[in-house]
C-alpha positions in Angstrom: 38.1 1.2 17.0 36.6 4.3 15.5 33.3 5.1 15.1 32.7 6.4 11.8 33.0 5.0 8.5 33.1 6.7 5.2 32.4 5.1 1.8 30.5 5.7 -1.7 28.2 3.8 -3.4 28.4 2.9 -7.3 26.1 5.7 -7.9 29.1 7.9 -6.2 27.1 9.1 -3.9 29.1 9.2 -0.3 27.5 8.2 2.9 29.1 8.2 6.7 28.3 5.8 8.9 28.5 5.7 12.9 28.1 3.8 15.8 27.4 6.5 17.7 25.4 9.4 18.6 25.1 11.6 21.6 21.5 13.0 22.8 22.4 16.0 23.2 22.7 16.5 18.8 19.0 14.5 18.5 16.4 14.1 20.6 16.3 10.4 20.0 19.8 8.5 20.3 20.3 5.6 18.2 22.6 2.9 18.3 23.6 3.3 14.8 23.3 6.7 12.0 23.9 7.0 8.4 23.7 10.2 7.0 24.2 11.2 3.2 27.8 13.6 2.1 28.0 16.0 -1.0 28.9 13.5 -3.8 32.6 14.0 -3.4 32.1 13.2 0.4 34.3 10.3 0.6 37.1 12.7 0.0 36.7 14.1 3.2 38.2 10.7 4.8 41.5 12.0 3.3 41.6 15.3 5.0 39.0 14.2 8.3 41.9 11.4 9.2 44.4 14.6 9.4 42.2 17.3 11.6 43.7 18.0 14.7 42.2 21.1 15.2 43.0 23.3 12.4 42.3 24.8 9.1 42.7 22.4 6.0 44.4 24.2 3.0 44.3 21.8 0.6 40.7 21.8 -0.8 41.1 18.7 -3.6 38.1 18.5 -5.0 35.7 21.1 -2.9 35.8 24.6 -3.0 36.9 26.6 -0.2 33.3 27.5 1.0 32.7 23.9 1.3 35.4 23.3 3.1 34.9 25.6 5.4 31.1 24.1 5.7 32.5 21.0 6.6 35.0 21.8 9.1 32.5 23.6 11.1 29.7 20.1 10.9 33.1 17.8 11.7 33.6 20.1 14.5 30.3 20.0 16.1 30.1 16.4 15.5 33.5 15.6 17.1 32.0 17.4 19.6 28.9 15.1 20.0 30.7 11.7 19.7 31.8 11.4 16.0 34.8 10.4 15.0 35.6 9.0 18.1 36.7 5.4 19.5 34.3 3.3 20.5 34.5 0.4 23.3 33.9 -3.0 21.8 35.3 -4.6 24.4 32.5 -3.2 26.8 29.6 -3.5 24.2 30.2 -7.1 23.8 31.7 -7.9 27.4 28.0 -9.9 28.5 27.8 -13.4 29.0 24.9 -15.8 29.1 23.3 -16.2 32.3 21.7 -19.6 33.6 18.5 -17.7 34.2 18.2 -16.6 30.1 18.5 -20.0 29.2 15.6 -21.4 31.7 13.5 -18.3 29.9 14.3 -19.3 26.2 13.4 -23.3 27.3 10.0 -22.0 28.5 9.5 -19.9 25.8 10.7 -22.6 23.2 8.4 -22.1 20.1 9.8 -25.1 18.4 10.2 -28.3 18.7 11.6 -30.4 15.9 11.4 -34.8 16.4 14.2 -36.8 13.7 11.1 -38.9 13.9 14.0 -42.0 12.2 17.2 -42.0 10.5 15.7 -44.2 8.0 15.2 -43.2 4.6 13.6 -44.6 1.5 16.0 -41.9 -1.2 19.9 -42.4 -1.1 20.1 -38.1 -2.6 23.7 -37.4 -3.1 23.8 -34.6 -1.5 22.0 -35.5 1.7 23.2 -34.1 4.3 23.5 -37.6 6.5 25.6 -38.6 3.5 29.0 -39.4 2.0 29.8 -35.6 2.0 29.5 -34.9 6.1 31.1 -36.8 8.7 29.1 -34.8 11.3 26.3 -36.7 12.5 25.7 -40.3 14.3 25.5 -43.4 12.2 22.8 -44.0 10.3 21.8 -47.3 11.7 17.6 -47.2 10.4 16.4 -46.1 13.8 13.2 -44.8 15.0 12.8 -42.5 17.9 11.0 -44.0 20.5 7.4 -42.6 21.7 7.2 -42.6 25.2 10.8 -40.8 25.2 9.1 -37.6 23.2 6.1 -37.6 25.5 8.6 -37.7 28.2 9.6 -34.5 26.3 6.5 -32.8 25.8 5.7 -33.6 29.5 9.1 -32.0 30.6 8.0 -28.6 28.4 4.2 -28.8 29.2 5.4 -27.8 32.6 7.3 -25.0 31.4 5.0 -23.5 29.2 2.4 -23.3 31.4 5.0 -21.7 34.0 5.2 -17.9 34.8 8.7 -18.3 32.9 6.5 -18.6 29.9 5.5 -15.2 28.1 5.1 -16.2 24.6 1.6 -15.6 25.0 -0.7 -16.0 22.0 1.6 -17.6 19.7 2.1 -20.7 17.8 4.2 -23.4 19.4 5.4 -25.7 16.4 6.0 -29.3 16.5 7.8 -30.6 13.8 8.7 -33.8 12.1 11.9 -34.8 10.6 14.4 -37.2 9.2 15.6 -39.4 7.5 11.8 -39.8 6.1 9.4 -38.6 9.1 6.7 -40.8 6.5 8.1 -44.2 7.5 7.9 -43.8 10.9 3.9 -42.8 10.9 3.1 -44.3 13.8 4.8 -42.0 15.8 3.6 -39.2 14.3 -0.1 -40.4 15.1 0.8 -41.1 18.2 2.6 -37.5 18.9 0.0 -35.9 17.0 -3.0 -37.4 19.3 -0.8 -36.7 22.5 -0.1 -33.0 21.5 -4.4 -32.6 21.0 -5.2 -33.7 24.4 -2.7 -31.6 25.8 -3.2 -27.8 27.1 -1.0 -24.9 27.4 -2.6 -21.6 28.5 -1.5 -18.9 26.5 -0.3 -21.0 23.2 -1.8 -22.7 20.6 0.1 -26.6 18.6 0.6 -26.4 14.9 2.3 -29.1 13.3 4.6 -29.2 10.1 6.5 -32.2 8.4 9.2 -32.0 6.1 8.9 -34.7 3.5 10.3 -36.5 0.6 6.7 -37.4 -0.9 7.2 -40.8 -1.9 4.7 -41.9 1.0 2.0 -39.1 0.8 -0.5 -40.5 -1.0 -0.5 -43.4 1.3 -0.5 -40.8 4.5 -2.0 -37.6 2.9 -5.2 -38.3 4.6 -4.0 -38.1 8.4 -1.9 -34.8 7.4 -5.0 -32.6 5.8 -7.2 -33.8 8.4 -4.4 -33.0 11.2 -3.8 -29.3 9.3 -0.3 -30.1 8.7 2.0 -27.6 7.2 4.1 -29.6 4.6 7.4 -28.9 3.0 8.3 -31.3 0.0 11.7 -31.5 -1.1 12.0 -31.6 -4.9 15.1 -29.6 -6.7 12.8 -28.7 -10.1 12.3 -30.8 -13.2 13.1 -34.7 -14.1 16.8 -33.4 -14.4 17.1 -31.4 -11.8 16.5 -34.4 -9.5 19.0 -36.6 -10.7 20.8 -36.5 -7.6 17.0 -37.5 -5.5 17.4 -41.3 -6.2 16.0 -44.7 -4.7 18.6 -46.8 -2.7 19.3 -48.6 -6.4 20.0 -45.6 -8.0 16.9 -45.6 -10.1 15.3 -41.8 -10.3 12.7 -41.2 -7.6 11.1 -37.9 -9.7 8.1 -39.5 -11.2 7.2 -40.9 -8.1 7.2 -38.0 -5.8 5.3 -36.0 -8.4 2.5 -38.4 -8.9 2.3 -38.7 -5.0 2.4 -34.6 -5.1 -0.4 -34.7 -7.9 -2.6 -36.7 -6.2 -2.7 -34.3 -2.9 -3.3 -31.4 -4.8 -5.9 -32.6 -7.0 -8.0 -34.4 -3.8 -7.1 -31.8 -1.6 -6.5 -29.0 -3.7 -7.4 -25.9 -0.9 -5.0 -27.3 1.9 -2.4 -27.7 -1.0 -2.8 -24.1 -1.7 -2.5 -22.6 1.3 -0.5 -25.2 3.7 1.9 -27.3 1.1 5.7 -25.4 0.3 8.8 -26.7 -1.6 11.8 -26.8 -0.8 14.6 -27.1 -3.7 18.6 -27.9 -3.4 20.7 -25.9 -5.2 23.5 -27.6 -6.7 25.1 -28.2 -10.3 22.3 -30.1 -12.3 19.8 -27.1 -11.5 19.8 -23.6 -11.2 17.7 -21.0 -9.4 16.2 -20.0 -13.1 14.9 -23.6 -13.6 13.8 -24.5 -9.9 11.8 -20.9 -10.1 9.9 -21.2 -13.6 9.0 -25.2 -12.7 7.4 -24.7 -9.8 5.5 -21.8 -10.9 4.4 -23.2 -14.1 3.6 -26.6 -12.6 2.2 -25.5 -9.2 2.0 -21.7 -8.7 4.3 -21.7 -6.0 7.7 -20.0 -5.1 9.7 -22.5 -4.0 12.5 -22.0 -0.6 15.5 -22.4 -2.3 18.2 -24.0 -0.2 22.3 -24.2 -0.6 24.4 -27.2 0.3 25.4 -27.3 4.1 29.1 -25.7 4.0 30.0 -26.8 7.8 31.2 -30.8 8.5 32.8 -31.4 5.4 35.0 -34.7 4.9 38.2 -34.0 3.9 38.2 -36.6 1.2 35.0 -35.3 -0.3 35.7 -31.5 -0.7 36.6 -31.3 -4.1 33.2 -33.5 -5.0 31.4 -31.1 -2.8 33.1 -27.7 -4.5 31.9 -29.9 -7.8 28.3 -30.6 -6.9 28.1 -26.6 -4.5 26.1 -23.6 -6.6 26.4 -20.7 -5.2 22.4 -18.9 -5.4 23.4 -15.5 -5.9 25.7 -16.6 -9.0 22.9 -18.8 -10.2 20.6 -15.7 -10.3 22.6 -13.3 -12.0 23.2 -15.9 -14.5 19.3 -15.8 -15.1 17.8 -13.7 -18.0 15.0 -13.1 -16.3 16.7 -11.7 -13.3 14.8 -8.8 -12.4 11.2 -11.1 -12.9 12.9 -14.1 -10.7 14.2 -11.5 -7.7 10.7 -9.4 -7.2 9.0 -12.7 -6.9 10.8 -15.0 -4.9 11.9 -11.5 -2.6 13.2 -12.9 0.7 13.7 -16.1 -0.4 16.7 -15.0 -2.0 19.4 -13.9 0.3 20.3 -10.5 -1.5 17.2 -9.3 -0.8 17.0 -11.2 3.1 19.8 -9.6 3.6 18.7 -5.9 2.5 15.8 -6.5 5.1 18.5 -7.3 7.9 20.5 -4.2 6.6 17.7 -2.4 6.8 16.4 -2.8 10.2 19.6 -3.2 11.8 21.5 0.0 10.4 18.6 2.7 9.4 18.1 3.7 12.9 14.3 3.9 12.0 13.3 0.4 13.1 12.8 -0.7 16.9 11.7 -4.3 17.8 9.7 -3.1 20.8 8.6 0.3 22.3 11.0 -0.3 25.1 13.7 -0.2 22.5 12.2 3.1 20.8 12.0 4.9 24.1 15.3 3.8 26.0 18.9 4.4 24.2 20.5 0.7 23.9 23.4 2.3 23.7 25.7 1.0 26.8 24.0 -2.3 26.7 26.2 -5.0 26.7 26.0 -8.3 24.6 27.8 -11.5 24.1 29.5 -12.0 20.7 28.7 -13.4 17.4 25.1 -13.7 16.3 24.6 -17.2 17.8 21.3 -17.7 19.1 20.7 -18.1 22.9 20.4 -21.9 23.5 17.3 -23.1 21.9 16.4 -19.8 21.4 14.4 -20.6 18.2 14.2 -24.6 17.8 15.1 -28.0 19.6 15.9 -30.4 17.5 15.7 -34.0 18.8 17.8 -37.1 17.1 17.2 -40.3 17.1 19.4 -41.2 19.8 17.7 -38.4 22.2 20.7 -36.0 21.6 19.1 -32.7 22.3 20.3 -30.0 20.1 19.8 -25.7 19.2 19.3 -26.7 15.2 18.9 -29.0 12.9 21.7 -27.6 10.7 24.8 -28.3 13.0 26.8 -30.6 13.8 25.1 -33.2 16.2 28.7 -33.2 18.5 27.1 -29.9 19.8 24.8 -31.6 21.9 23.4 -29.6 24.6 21.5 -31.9 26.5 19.9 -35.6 26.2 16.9 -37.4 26.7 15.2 -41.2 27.0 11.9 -42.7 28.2 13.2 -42.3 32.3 14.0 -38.0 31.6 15.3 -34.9 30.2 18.7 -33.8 31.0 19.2 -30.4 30.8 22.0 -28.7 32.4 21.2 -25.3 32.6 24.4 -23.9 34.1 26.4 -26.4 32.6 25.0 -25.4 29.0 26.0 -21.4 30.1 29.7 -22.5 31.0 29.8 -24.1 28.2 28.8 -20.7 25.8 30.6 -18.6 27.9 33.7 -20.5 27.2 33.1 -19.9 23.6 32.4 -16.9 24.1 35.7 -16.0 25.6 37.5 -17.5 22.9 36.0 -15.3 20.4 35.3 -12.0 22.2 39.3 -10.6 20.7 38.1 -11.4 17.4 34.8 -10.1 17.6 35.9 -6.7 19.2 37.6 -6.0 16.9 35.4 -6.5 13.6 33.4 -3.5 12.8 30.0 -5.6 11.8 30.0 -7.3 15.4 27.1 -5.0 16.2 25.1 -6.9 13.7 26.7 -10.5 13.6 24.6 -13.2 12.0 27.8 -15.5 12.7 27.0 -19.1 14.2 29.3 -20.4 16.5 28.8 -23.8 15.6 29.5 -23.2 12.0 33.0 -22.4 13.1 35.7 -24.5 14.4 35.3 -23.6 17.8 37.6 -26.2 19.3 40.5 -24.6 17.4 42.7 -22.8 20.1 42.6 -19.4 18.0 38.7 -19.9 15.9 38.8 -18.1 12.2 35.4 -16.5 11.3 34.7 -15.9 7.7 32.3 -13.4 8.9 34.9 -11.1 10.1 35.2 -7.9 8.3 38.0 -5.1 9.2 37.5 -1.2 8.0 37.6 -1.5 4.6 35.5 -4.9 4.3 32.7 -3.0 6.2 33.0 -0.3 3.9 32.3 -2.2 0.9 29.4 -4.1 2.8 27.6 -0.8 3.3 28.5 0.6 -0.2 27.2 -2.8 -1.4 23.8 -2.4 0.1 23.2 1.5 -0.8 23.9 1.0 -3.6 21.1 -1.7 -4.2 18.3 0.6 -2.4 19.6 3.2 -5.1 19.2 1.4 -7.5 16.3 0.2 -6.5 14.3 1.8 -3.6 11.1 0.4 -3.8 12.4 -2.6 -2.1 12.2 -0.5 1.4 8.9 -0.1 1.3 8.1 -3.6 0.7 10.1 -4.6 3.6 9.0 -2.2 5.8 5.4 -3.2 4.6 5.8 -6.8 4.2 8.6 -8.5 6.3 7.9 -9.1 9.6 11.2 -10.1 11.7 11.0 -12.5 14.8 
């Protein structure tokens, strides 16, 4: 594959990208460079793709003096590295190792309990419902106690291991559903286990993601307990038409009273410790969720898409129905420019600016280890899938242990009751390594490997030959890079806010 890629933004001004770059051209080598061409630069692709080491006679578009200027610069970076062919197969030739995944268990920073299955909303949408087919049956189940303190045990150890070097930050343990609210003795009893427990280097916080139709009833034990609370409300009383009681009847005025009532007795904890999160989908729009809950809270709310992965077959043309996409929503928005410097990274155009940013400016380093020492020969495995519970664990009902709440719960990893935890450790690395195999063709030869963000779960990795909608060939990654100059052109005040603001873990 070859290392350099030339393109032009909308502002046609032309950039070259490369992988590559020798130490001898700069003192510090970086994994990746982007340099700025005269503004007819990406004319040089036509007549750089032809130099085989001589003189080019036809000038197009530069004179000959600037021709000449840019033989000699492609010469002496040809020289260095440029232009070249790069290895993917070596770059992404790693596998996971047994040992990396006993680390990420000890340094797991989240654990997330589907306190039940059992819900008091039937929401259209819900991803447990008549869209997805992949998850167990709903059957109104409540985890069982003693098997998460069996849990917590099983980690206590860990984190108070060698293995653990997470030191000084917050481990998170997190409840879920169904409704986490209908299952509150659990969560008192979790809660009261987790304060009598001790962990040297790491401090418990606890969050709950809720529904609201029980909070006035439990809002107590949360405040006092420090909670941080998500609600899930998509906007205004016609934005929720698809957040309904099992009857059908509209559950809106209910959560909003119960919503009301915390803020108004608890009013500092609802300021600082209470977030929304709002569904996208056809009855609402990005414009609506964004001006209610700034009007009627002064809040930005999260703003979340349908889940595109475990679709029914009989239920994808309701889902293509009910599915808004947010960028589309946005642009649609009058007040576009308003909407997108306050809600900032939670919108993915400009999330994705920040992971553009860090990953391809070659001025950002996630360590000083990483700014001293070149990363250039070190190998990794492919796609952007996280190492196995290398961010979360998310615990169902029936003690399937799995990476995330967002796939699909046939992707178990390990299980657990009230006798143990079953983690396999070298099973779980066969297991990715497989997949990893499968892939690594693909991935070798798609020029935004480098930066994946690609889940492995979110494709149909039992397929003998796996598609990945992330792939992108020459002229794909040419436009991606176009597409994100051209937004810091436009507007380039946006990198010092992330450089000042976001903080990437």
């Amino acid at each position: 594959m070859n290392s350099t890629v030339l393109f032009k933004t909308k502002s046609e001004n032309s950039y070259f990208y490369d992988f590559k770059i020798n130490q001898s051209l700069f003192c510090h080598p970086a994994l990746h460079y982007l340099i700025k061409l005269h503004s007819d630069g990406v004319n040089l692709k036509n007549w750089v793709k032809n130099l085989k080491g001589k003189q080019i006679e036809n000038y197009g578009f530069f004179t000959k003096r600037e021709i000449q200027y840019y033989y000699k610069k492609f010469l002496l970076l040809q020289k260095n590295g440029y232009f070249s062919t790069i290895d993917k197969k070596h770059r992404l030739g790693a596998n996971l190792s047994a040992k990396t995944v006993e680390s990420t268990l000890a340094n797991l920073r989240q654990i997330t309990f589907e306190v039940t299955d059992a819900c008091n909303l039937r929401c259209a949408y819900c991803g447990y419902g008549k869209f997805y087919e992949n998850y167990d049956k709903r059957k109104n189940k409540n985890l069982a106690t003693e098997s998460a303190k069996t849990l917590l045990r099983y980690f206590l150890k860990l984190w108070n291991s060698p293995l653990n070097i997470s030191h000084q930050k917050n481990i998170y343990i997190s409840f879920y559903g169904g409704e986490p609210l209908l299952n509150m003795s659990f969560i008192k009893d979790i809660v009261e286990f987790v304060k009598k427990s001790k962990v040297l280097h790491n401090q418990f916080t606890f969050t709950i993601t809720t529904n609201a139709i029980l909070l006035e009833k439990n809002m107590d034990f949360l405040v006092k307990n420090n909670f941080n609370m998500l609600i899930s409300l998509d906007g205004n009383e016609k934005n929720n038409n698809y957040r309904v009681f099992k009857n059908g009847s509209p559950a809106y005025k209910h959560i909003v009273k119960n919503i009301t009532a915390l803020k108004k007795k608890y009013p500092a904890y609802f300021k600082k410790k209470v977030n929304f999160n709002a569904v996208l989908h056809n009855k609402n729009s990005v414009a609506q969720i964004y001006s209610y809950f700034k009007k009627h809270f002064n809040k930005i709310a999260r703003i979340g898409e349908l889940n595109t992965s475990g679709i029914k077959e009989s239920q994808k043309q309701a889902f293509l129905k009910t599915y808004q996409n947010i960028n589309e929503s946005l642009h649609q928005s009058e007040d576009y420019s308003t909407i997108e410097k306050d809600m900032f990274l939670n919108l993915p155009t400009p999330k994705s600016i920040m992971m553009f940013i860090h990953f391809y400016s070659g001025n950002v380093h996630q360590d000083y280890k990483h700014f001293l020492y070149s990363s250039e020969d070190k190998q990794r495995t492919p796609t952007g899938t996280c190492a196995p519970f290398g961010k979360r664990m998310f615990v169902t009902v029936n003690g399937k242990l799995l990476p995330c709440e967002r796939i699909g719960q046939q992707h178990a990893l390990g299980s657990l009751d009230e006798k143990g935890v079953s983690i396999d450790c070298e099973k779980i690395t066969k297991l990715y390594n497989g997949y990893y195999d499968k892939l690594r063709k693909l991935c070798t030869s798609c020029f935004n490997s480098e930066t994946c963000q690609q889940c492995i779960f979110n494709l149909n990795i039992t397929d003998e030959r796996p598609k990945c909608l992330g792939f992108m060939n020459y002229e794909d990654f040419s436009q991606f890079l176009s597409s994100h100059l051209t937004y810091l052109e436009k507007q380039p005040e946006i990198y010092s806010r992330i450089m000042k603001e976001a903080i990437v873990e």
